[in-house]
N, CA, C and O atoms as a GROMACS GRO file, in nm:
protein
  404
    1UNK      N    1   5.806   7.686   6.981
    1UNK     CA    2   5.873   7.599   6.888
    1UNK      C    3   5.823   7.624   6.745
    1UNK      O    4   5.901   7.666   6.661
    2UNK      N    5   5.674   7.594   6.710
    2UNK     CA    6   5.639   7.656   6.603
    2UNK      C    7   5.553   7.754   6.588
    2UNK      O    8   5.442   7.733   6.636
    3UNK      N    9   5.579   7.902   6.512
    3UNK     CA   10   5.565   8.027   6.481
    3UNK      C   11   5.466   8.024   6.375
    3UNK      O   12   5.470   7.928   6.299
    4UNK      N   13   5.389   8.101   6.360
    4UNK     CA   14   5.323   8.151   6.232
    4UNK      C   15   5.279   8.272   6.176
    4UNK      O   16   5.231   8.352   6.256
    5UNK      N   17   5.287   8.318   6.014
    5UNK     CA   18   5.225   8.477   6.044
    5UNK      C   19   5.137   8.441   5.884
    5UNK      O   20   5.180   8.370   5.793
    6UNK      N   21   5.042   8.496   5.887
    6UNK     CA   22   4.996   8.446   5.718
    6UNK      C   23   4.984   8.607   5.657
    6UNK      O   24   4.941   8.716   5.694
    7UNK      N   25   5.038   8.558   5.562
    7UNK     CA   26   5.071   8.730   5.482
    7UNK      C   27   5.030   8.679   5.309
    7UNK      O   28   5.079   8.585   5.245
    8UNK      N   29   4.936   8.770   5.269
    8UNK     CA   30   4.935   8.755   5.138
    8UNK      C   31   4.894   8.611   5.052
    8UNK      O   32   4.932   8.566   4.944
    9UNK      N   33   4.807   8.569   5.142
    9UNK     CA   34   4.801   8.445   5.094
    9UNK      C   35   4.905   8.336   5.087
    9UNK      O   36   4.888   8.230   5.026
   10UNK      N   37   5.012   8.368   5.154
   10UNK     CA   38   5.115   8.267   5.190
   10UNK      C   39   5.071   8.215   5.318
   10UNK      O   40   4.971   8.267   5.367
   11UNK      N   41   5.150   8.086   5.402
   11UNK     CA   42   5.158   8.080   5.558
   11UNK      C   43   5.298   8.098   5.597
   11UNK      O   44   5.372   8.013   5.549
   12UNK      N   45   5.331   8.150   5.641
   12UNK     CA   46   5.505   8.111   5.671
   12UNK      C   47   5.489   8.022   5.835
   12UNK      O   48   5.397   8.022   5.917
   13UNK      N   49   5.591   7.969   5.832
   13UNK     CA   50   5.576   7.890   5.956
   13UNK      C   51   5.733   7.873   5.978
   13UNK      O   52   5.819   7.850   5.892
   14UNK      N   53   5.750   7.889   6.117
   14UNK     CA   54   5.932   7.870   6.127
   14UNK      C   55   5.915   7.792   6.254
   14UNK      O   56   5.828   7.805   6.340
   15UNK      N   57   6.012   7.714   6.249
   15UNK     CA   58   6.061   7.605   6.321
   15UNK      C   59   6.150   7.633   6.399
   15UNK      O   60   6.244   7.687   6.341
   16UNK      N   61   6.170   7.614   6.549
   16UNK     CA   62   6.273   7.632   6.653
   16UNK      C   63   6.327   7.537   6.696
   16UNK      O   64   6.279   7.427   6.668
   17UNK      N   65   6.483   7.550   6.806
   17UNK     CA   66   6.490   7.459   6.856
   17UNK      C   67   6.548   7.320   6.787
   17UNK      O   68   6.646   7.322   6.713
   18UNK      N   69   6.454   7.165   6.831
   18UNK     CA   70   6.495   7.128   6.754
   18UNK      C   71   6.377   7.003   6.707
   18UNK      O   72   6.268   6.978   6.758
   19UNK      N   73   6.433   6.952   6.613
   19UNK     CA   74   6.284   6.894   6.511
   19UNK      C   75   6.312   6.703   6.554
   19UNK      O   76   6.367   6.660   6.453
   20UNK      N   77   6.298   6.588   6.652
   20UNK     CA   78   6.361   6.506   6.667
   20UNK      C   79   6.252   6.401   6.718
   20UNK      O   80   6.139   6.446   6.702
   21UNK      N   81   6.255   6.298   6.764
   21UNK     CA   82   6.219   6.176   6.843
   21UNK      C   83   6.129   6.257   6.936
   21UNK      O   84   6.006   6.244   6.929
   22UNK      N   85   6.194   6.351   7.037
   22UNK     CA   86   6.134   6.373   7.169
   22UNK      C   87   6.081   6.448   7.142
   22UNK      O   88   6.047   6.496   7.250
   23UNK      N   89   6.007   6.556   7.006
   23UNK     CA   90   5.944   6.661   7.010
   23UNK      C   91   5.893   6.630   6.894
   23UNK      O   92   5.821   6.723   6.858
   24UNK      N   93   5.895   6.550   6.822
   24UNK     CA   94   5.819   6.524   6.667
   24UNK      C   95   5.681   6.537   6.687
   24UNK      O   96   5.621   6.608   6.606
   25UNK      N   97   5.594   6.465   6.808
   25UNK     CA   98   5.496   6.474   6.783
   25UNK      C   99   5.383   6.616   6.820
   25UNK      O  100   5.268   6.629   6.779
   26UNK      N  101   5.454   6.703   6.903
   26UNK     CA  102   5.425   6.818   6.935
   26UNK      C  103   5.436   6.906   6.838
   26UNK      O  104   5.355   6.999   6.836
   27UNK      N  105   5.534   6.899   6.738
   27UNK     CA  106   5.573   6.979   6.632
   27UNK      C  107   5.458   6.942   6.480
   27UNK      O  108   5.409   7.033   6.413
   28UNK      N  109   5.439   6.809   6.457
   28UNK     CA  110   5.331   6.764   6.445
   28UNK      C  111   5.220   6.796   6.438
   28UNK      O  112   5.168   6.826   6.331
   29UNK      N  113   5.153   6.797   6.560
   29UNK     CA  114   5.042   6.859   6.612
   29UNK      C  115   5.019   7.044   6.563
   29UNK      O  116   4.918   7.086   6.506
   30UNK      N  117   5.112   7.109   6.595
   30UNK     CA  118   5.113   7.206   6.601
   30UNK      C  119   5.137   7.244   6.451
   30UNK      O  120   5.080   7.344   6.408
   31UNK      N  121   5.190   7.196   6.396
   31UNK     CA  122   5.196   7.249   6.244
   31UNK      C  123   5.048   7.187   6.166
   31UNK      O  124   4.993   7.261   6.083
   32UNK      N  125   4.983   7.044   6.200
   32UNK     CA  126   4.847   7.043   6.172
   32UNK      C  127   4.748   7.153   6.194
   32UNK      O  128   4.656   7.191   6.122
   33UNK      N  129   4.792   7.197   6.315
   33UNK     CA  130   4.629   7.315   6.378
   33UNK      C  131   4.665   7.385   6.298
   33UNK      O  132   4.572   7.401   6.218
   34UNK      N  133   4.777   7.458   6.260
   34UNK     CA  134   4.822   7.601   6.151
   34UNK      C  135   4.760   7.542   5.977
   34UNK      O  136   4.689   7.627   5.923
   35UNK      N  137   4.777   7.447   5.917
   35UNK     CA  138   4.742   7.380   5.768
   35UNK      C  139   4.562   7.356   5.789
   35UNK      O  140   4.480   7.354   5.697
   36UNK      N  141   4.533   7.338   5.947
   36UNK     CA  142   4.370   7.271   5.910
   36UNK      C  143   4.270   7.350   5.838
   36UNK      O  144   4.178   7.303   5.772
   37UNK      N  145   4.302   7.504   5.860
   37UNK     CA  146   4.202   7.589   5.758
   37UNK      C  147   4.307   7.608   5.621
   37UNK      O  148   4.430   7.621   5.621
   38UNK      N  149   4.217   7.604   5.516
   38UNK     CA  150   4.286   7.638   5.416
   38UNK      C  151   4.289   7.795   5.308
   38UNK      O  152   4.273   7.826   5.190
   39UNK      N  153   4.321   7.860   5.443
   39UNK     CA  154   4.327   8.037   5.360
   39UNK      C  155   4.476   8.049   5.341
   39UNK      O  156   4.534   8.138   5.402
   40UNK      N  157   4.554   7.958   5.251
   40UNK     CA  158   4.616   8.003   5.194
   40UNK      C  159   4.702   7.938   5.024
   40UNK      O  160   4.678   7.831   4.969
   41UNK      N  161   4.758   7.998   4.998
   41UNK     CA  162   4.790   7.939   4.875
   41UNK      C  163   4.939   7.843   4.837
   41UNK      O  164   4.979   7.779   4.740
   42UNK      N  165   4.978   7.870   4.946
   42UNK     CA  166   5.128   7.848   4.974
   42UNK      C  167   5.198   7.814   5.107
   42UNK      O  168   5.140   7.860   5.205
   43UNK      N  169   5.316   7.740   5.133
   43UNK     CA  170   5.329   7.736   5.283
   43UNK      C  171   5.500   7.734   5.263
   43UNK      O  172   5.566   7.662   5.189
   44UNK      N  173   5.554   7.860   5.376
   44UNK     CA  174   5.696   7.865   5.365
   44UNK      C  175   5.763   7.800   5.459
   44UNK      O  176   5.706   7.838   5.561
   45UNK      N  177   5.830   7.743   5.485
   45UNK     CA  178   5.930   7.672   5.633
   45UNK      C  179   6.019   7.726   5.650
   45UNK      O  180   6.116   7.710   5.575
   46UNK      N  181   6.023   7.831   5.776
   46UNK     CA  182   6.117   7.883   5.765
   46UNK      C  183   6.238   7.789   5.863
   46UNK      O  184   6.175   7.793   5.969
   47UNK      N  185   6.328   7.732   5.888
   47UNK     CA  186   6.424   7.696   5.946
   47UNK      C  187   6.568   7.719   6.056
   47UNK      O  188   6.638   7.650   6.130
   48UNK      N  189   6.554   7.870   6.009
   48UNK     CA  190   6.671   7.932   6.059
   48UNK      C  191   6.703   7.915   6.190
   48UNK      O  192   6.813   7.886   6.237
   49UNK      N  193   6.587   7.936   6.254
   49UNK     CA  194   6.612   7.867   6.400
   49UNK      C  195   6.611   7.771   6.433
   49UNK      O  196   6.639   7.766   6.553
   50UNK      N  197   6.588   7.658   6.381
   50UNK     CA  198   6.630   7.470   6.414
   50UNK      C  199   6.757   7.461   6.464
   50UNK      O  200   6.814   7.555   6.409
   51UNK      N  201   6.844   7.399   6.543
   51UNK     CA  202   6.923   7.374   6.599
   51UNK      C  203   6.945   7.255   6.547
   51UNK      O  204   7.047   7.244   6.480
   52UNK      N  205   6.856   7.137   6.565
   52UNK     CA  206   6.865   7.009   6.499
   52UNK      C  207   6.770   6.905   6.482
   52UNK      O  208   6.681   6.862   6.555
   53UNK      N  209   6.821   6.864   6.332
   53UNK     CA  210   6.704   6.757   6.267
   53UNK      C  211   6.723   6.638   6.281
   53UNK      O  212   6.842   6.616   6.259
   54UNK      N  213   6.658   6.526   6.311
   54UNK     CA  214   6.695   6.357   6.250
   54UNK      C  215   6.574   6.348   6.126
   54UNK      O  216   6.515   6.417   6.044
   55UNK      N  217   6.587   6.216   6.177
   55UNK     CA  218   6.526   6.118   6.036
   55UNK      C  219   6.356   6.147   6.098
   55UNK      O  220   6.273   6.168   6.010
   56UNK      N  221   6.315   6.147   6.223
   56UNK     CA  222   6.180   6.134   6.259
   56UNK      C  223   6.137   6.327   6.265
   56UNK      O  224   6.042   6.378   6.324
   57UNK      N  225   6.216   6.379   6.203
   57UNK     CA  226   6.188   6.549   6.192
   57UNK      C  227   6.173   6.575   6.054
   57UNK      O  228   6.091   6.662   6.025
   58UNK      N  229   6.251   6.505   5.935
   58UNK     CA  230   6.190   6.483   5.829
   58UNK      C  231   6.088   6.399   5.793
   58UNK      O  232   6.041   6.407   5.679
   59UNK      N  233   6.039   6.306   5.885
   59UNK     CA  234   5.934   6.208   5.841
   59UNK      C  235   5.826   6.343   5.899
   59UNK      O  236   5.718   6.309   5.850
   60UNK      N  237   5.806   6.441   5.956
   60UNK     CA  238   5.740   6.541   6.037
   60UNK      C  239   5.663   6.655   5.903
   60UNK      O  240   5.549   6.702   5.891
   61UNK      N  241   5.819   6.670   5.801
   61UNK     CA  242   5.799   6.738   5.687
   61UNK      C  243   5.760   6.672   5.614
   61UNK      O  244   5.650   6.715   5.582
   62UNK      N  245   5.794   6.542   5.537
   62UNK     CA  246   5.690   6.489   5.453
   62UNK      C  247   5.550   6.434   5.446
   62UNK      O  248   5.486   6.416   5.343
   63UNK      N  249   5.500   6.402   5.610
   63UNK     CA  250   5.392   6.365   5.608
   63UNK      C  251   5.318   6.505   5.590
   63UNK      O  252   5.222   6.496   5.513
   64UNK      N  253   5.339   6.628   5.641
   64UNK     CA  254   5.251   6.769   5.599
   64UNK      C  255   5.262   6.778   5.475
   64UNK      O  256   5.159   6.817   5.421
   65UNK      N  257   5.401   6.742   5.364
   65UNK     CA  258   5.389   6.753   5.262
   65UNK      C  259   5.255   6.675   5.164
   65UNK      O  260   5.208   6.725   5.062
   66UNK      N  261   5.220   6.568   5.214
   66UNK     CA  262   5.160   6.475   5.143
   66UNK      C  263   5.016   6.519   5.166
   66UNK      O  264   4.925   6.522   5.084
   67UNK      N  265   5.014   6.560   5.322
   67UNK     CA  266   4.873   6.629   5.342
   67UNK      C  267   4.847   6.752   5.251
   67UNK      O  268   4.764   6.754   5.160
   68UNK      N  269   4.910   6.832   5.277
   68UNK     CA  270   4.934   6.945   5.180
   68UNK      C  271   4.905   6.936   5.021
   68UNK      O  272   4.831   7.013   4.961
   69UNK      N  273   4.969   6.839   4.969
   69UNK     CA  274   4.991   6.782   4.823
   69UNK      C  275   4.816   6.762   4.741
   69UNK      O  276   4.777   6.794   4.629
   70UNK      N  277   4.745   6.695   4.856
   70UNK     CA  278   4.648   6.648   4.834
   70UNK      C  279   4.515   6.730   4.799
   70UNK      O  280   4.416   6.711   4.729
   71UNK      N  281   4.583   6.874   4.916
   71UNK     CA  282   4.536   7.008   4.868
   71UNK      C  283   4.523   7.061   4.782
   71UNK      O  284   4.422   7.125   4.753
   72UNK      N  285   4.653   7.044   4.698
   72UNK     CA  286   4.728   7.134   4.611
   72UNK      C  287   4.789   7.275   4.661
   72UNK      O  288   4.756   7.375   4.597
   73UNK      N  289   4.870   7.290   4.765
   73UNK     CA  290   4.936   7.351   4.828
   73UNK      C  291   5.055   7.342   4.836
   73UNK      O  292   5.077   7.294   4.948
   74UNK      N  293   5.185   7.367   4.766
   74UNK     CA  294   5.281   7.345   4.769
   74UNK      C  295   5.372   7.396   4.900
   74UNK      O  296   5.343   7.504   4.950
   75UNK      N  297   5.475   7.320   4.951
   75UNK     CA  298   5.564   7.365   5.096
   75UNK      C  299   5.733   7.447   4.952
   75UNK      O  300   5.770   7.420   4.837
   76UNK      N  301   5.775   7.546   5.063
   76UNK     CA  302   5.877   7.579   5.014
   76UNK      C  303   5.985   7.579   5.155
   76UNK      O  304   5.957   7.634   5.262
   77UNK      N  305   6.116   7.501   5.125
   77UNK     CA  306   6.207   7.565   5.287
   77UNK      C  307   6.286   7.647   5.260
   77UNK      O  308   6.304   7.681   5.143
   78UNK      N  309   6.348   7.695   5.353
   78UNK     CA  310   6.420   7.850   5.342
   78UNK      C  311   6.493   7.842   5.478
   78UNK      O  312   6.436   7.823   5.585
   79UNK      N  313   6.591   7.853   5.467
   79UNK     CA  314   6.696   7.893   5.574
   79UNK      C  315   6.746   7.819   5.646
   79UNK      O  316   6.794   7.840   5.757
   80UNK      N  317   6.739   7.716   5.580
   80UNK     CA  318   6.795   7.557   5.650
   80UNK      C  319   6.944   7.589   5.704
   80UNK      O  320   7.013   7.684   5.668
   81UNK      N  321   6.978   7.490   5.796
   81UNK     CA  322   7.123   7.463   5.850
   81UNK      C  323   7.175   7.416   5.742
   81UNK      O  324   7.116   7.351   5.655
   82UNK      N  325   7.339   7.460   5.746
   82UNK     CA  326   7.443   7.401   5.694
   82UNK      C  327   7.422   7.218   5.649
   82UNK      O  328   7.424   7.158   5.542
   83UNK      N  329   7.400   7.168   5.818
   83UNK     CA  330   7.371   7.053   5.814
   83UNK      C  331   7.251   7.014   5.744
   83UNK      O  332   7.292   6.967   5.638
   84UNK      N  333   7.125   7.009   5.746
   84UNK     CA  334   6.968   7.022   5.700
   84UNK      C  335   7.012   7.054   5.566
   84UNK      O  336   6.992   6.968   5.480
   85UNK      N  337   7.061   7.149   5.537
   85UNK     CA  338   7.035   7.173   5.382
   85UNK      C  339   7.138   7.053   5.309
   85UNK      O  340   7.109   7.025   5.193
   86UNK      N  341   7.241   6.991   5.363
   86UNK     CA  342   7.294   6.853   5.320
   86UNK      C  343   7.231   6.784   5.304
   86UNK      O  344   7.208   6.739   5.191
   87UNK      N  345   7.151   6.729   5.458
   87UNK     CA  346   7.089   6.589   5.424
   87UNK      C  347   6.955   6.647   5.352
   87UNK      O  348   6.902   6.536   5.338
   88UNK      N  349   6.894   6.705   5.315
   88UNK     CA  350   6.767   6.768   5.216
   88UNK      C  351   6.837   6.734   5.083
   88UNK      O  352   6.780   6.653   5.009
   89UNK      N  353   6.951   6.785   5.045
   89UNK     CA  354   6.976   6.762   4.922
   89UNK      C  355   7.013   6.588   4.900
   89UNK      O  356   6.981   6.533   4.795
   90UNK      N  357   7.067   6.530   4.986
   90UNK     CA  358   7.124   6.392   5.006
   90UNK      C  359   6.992   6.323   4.957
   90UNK      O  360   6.977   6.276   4.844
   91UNK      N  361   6.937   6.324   5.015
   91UNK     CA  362   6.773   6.259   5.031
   91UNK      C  363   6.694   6.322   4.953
   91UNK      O  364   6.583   6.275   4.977
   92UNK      N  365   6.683   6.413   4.860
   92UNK     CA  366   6.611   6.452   4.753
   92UNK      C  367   6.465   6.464   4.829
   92UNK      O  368   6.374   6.390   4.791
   93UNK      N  369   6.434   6.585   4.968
   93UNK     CA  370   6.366   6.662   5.021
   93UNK      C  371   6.293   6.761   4.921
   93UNK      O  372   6.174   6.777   4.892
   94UNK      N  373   6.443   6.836   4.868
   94UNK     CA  374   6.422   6.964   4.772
   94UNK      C  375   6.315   6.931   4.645
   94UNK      O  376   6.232   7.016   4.614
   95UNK      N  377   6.322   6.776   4.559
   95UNK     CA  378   6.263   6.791   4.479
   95UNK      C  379   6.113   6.786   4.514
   95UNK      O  380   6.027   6.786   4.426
   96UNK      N  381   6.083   6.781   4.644
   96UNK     CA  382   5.936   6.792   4.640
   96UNK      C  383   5.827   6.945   4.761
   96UNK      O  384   5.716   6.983   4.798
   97UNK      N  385   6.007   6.977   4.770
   97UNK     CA  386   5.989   7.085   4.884
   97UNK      C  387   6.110   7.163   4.821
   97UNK      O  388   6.229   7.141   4.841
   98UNK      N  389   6.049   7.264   4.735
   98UNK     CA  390   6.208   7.340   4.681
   98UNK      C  391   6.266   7.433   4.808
   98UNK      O  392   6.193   7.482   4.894
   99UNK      N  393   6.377   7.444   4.804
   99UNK     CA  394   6.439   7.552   4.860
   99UNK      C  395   6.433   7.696   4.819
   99UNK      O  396   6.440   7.712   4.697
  100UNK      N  397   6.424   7.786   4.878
  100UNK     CA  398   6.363   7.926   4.858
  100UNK      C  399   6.446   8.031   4.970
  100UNK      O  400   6.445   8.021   5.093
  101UNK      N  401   6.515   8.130   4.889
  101UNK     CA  402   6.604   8.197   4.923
  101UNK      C  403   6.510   8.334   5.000
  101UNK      O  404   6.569   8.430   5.050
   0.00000   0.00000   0.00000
């Protein structure tokens, strides 16, 4: 479900599947163990493979954001769904997690 490769002082991390109620907290977990060391400068989300998001899959992204923040590590997403990249823009996601082509 979640992937990682760290290149260049980035992390990229891509998300499968889908991000929801019944898997939030596994996804969670697993994106903590990848952020707990801090060798890097940056963190990408990649998306392309999500199938589907709710409201408790974005509460998933902003709480890493805030952890992150505190770092000074900025998140970037990339390759969001049709759908996802709506409600991101709806909900003003992007202004604290830009989108990245």
């Amino acid at each position: 479900m979640v992937k990682s490769k760290l290149y260049n002082h980035t992390l990229y991390i891509s998300i499968d599947g889908e991000l929801d109620e019944h898997n939030a907290n596994t996804v969670r977990k697993q994106f903590d163990e990848l952020i707990k060391e801090n060798v890097y400068r940056q963190i990408i989300v990649d998306l392309s493979g999500l199938d589907f998001m709710d409201s408790t899959g974005i509460g998933v992204l902003i709480g890493r954001y805030k952890l992150l923040k505190d770092k000074g590590v900025p998140i970037f997403i990339s390759n969001p769904s049709k759908q996802v990249d709506k409600i991101f823009y709806m909900t003003g996601i992007y202004d604290i997690m830009p989108k990245i082509n």
